[in-house]
C-alpha positions in Angstrom: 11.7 17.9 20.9 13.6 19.3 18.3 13.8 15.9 16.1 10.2 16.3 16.4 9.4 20.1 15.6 12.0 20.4 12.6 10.5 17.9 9.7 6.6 19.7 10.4 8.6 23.1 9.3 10.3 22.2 6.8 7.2 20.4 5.2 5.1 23.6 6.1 8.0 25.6 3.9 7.8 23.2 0.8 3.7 23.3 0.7 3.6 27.4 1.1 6.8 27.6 -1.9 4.5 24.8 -4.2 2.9 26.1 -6.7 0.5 24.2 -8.7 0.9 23.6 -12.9 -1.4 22.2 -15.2 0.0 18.8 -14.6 -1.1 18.9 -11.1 -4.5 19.5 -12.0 -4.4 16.8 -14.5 -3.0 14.2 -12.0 -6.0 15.0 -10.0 -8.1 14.0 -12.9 -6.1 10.1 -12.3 -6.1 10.0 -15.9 -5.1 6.2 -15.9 -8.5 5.2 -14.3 -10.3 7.6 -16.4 -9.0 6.3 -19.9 -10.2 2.5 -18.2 -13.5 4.2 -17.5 -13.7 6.2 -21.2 -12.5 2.7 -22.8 -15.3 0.9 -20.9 -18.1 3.1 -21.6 -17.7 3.8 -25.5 -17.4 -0.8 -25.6 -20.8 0.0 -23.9 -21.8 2.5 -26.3 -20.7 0.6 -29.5 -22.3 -2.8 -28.6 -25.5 -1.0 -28.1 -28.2 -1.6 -30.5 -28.4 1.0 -32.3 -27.0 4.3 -34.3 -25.7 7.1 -32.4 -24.9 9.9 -34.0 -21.1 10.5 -33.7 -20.9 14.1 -32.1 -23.8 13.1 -29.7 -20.9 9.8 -29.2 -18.5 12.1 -28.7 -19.8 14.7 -26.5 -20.9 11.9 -24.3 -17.5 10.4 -24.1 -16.5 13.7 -23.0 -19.1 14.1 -20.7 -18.2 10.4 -19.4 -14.5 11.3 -18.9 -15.3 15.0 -17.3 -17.3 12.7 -14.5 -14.5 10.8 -13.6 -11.8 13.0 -13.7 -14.5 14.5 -10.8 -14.6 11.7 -8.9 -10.9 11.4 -8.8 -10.2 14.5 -7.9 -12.9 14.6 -5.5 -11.4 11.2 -3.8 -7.7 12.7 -3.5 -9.4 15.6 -1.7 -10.8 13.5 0.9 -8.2 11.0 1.1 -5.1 13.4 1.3 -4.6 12.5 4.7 -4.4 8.6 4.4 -2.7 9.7 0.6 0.1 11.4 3.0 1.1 8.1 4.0 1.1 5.8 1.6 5.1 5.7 -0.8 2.3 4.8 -4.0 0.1 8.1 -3.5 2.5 10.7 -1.2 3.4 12.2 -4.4 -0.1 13.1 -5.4 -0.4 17.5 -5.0 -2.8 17.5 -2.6 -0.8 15.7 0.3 2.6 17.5 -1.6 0.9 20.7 -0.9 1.1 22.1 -5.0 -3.2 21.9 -4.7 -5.0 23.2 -1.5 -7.5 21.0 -0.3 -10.3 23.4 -1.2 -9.3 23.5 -4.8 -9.5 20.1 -5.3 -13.0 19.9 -3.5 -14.4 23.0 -5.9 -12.3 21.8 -9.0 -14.4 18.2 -8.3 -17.9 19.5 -7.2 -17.2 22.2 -10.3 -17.0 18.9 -12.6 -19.2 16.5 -11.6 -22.1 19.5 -11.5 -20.8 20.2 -15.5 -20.4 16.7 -16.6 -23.9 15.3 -15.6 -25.9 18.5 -16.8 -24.1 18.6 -19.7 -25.0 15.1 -20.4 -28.4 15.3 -19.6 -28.9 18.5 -21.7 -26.6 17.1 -24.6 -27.5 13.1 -24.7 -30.2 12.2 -22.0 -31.2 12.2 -18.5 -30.8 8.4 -18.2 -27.5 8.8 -19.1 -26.7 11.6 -16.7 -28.9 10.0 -13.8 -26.1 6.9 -14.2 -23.1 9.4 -14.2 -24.3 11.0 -11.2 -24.9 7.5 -9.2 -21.2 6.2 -10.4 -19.5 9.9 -9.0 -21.5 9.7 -5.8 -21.2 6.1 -5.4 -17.4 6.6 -6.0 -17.1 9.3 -3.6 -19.6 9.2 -0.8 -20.0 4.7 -0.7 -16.5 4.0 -1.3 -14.1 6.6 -0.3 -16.0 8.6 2.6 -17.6 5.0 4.1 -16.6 2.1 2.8 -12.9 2.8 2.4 -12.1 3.2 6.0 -14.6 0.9 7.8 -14.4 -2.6 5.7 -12.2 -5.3 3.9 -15.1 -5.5 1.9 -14.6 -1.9 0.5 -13.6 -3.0 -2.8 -16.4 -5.7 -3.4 -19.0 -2.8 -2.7 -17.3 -0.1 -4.0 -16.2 -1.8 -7.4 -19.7 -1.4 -8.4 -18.5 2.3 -9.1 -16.2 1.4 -11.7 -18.2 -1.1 -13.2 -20.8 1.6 -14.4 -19.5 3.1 -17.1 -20.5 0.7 -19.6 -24.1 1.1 -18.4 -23.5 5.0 -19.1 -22.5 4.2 -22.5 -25.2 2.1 -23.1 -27.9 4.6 -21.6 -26.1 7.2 -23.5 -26.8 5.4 -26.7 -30.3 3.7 -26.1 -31.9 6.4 -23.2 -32.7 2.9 -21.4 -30.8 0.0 -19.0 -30.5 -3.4 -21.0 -29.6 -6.9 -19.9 -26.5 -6.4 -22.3 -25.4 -3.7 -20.2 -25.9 -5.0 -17.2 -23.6 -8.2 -18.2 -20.3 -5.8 -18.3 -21.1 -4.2 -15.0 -21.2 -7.3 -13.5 -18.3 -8.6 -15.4 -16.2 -5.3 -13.8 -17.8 -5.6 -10.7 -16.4 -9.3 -10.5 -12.9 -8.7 -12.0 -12.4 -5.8 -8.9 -11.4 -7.8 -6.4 -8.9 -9.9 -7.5 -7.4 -7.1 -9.3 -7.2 -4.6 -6.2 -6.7 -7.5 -4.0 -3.4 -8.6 -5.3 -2.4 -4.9 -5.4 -3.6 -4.6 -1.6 -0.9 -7.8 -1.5 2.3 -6.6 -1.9 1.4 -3.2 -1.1 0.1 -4.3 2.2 2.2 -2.6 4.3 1.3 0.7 2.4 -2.3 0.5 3.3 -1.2 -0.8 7.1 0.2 2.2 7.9 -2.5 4.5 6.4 -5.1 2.5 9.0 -7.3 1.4 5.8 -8.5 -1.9 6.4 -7.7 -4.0 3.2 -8.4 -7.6 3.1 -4.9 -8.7 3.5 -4.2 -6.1 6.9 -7.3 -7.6 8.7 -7.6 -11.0 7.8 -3.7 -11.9 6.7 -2.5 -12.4 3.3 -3.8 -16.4 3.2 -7.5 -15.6 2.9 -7.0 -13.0 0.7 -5.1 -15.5 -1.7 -8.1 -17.5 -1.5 -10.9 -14.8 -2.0 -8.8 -14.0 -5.0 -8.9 -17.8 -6.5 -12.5 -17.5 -5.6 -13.3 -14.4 -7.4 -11.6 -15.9 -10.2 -13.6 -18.9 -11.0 -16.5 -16.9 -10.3 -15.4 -14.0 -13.4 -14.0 -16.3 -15.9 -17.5 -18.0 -16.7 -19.5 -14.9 -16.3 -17.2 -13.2 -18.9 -18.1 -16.3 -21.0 -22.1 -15.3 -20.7 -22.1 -13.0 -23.9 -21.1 -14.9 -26.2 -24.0 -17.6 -24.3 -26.6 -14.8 -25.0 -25.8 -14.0 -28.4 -24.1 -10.6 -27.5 -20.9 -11.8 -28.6 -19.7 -13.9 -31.2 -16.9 -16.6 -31.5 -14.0 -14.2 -31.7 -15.0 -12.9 -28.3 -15.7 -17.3 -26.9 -12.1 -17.7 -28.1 -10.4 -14.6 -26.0 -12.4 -14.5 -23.1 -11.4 -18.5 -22.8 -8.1 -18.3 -23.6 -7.7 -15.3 -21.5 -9.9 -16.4 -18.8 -7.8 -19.6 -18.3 -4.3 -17.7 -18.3 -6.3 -15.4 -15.1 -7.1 -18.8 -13.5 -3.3 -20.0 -13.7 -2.1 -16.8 -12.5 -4.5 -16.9 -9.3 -3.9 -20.3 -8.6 -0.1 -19.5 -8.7 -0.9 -16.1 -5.9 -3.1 -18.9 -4.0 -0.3 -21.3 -3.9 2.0 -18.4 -2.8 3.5 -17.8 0.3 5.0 -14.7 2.3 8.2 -13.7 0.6 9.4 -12.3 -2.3 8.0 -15.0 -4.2 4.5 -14.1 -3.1 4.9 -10.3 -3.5 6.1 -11.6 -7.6 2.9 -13.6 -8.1 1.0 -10.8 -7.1 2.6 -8.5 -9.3 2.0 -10.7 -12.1 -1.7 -11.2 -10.9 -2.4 -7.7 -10.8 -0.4 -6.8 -14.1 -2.0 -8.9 -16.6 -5.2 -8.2 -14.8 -5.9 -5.1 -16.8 -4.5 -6.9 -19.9 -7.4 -9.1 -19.2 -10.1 -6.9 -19.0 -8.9 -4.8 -21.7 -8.4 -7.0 -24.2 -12.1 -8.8 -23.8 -13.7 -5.4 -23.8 -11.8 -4.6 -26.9 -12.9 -7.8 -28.4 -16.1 -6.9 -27.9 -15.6 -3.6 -29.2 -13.7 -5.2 -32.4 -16.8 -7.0 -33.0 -19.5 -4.8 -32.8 -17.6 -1.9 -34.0 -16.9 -3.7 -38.0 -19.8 -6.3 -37.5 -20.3 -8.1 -40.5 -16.7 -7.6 -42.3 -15.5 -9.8 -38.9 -15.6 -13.1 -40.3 -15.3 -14.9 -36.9 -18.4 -12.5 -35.7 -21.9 -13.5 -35.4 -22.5 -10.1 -34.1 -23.6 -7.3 -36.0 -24.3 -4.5 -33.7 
């Protein structure tokens, strides 16, 4: 009984001595996804077809970044108890006790309230409509439901971080174009495979917390081959701008050569078995994964953002 009682009061004396800093607050932000979503959404912004004025840019950025620093903090509130579990997020101040759970849930419904009316009021409604669906989609679809109940949470739930460039693109035009919808659906495909060969190696992780990732329900061998499939699928589809003149031949040549360095990566995590060897591919999978879909969207961004002074560009903004 006593092996039992001691470790809940010692943890009960750490979280009532914590006190929480400015960095804790920031953490709660996850300020690694929101510089992927900022980066995303001014790409959308830029390639949009026409002038926005740079404070107006600017303030929207903002605006964008407030949104999902709100939805992160928002999603460690309600996931502190699964975040308890897990060696990647124990760390995080709410399960460490340095944040209150309340705080974090007013801090988030605080900024998500001040980002979307401030966009609206600032930019446009369109805009702000968008922001709102991608911090409710992120918060109520994928964290409270999806999360929890299905290996398919991060197929459904990717579609909130595929948004932002759409919010970008409203935030530049007031309207939804075809354009825009291209690099959602370029994110929303590149998701999988990405959190999937995290969900890999950190299997065991997400086991323990009871959240039903591809590889804890159906074994790591399908989930090798939903990755290879995900990847044939995204590797065309990031082709499709330069196909619709959205892109020009500086973009064909990256998003190829790029493309076909993701292929050879999935096909070695598909040819993987369990073992060390299969927890390295993964790594490797997952790692150049963002180098992947950073370095496309700042292609594109390259492009559209000097125009005409890139030779290799047929794209002028």
């Amino acid at each position: 009984m006593s092996d039992t009682i001691a470790p809940i009061d010692f943890s009960l004396s750490r979280r009532h001595s914590a006190e929480a800093g400015v960095g804790d607050f920031i953490a709660l932000l996850k300020p690694r996804v929101m510089s992927l979503v900022v980066f995303t959404a001014l790409v959308g912004m830029v390639a949009a077809p026409t002038d926005l004025n740079p404070v107006i840019g600017i303030a929207a950025l903002i605006c964008i970044a407030v949104g999902a620093g709100a939805s992160g903090a928002l999603n460690m509130w309600y996931d502190a108890d699964i975040d308890a579990k897990m060696q990647r997020t124990m760390g995080r101040p709410v399960p460490m006790g340095r944040i209150k759970p309340g705080e974090a849930l007013g801090f988030g419904l605080f900024l998500s309230a001040f980002s979307v009316l401030t966009l609206g009021l600032l930019v446009n409604w369109m805009a702000a409509a968008l922001l709102a669906l991608t911090i409710s989609f992120y918060v109520v679809i994928y964290t409270m439901w999806l999360k929890r109940t299905t290996p398919q949470n991060i197929v459904i739930g990717g579609a909130a971080g595929a948004f932002p460039p759409m919010v970008g693109w409203a935030a530049a035009t007031g309207t939804v174009g075809l354009e825009s919808i291209l690099l959602f659906l370029i994110i929303f495909l590149w998701t999988p495979p990405h959190f999937w060969a995290l969900a890999l190696y950190r299997s065991r992780d997400y086991e323990s917390a009871g959240i039903p990732m591809l590889p804890v329900v159906a074994g790591g061998g399908e989930t090798r081959r939903q990755i290879l499939l995900y990847s044939l699928v995204l590797v065309p589809v990031a082709v499709l701008p330069v196909m619709m003149g959205f892109a020009g031949l500086l973009y064909g040549f990256v998003s190829v050569t790029a493309g076909a360095m993701f292929l050879f990566l999935a096909v070695c995590v598909f040819r993987s078995r369990e073992g060390r060897k299969a927890d390295l591919a993964a790594r490797k999978l997952f790692r150049y994964s963002i180098f992947y879909l950073f370095i496309i969207f700042a292609t594109l961004l390259v492009e559209h953002g000097v125009g005409p002074m890139w030779p290799l560009s047929g794209v002028t903004g």
